[in-house]
C-alpha beads as a LAMMPS data file, in Angstrom:
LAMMPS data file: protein, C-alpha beads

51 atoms
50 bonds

1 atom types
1 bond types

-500.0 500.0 xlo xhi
-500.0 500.0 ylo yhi
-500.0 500.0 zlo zhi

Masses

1 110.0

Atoms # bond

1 1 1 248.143 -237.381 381.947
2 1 1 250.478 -236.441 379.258
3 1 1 253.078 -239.483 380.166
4 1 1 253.861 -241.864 382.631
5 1 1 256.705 -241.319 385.207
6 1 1 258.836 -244.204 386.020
7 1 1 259.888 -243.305 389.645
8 1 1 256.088 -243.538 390.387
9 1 1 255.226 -245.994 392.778
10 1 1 252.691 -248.278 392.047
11 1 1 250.501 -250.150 394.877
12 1 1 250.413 -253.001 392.376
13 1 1 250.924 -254.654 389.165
14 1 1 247.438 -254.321 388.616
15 1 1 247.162 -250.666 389.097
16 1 1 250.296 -250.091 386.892
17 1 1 248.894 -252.378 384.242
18 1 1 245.678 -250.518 384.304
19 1 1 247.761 -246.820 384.136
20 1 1 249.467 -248.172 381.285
21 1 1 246.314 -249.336 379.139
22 1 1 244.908 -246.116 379.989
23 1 1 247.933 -243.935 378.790
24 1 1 248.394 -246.131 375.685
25 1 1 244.420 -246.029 374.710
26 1 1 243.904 -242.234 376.081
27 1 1 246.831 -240.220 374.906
28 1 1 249.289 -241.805 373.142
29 1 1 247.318 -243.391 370.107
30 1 1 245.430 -240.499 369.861
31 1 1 248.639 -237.862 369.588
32 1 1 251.526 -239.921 368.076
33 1 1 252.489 -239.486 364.320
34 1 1 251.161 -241.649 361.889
35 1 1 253.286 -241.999 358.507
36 1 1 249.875 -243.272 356.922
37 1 1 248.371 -240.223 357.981
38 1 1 250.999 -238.225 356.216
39 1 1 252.880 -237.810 359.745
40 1 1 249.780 -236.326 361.645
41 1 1 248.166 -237.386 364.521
42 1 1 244.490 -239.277 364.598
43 1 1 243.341 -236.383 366.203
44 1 1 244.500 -233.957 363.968
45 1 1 243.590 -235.999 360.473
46 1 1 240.046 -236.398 362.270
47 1 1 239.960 -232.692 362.496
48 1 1 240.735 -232.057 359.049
49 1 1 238.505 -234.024 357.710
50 1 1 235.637 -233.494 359.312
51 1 1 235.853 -229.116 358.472

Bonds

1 1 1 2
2 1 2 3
3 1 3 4
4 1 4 5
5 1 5 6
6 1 6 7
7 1 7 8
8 1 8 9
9 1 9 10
10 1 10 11
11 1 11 12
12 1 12 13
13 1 13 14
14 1 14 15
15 1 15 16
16 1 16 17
17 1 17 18
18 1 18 19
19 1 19 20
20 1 20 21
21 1 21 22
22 1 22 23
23 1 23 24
24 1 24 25
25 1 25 26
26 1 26 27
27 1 27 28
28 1 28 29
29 1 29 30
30 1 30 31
31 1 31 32
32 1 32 33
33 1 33 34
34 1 34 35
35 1 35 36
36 1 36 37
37 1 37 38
38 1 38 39
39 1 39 40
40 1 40 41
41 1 41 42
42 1 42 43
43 1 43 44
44 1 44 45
45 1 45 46
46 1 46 47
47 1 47 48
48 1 48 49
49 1 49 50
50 1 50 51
């Protein structure tokens, strides 16, 4: 899931809730920029310095 669509329709708060925690914890903290990371991505510091 590379984002969440907003004309989706949910069967529940519950279920969008859950999507949302998900997306957040899954994707998004994983591929945003950091400025502490000298604008890279966890991922990508990870995989620099672990070479």
């Amino acid at each position: 899931m590379d984002e969440l669509s907003d004309d989706r329709p949910w069967p529940s708060r519950a279920a969008a809730h859950s999507a949302i925690f998900e997306f957040i914890g899954g994707w998004y903290n994983l591929h945003r920029l950091h400025s502490s990371l000298d604008y890279r991505s966890p991922a990508a510091y990870e995989a620099a310095h672990t070479t």
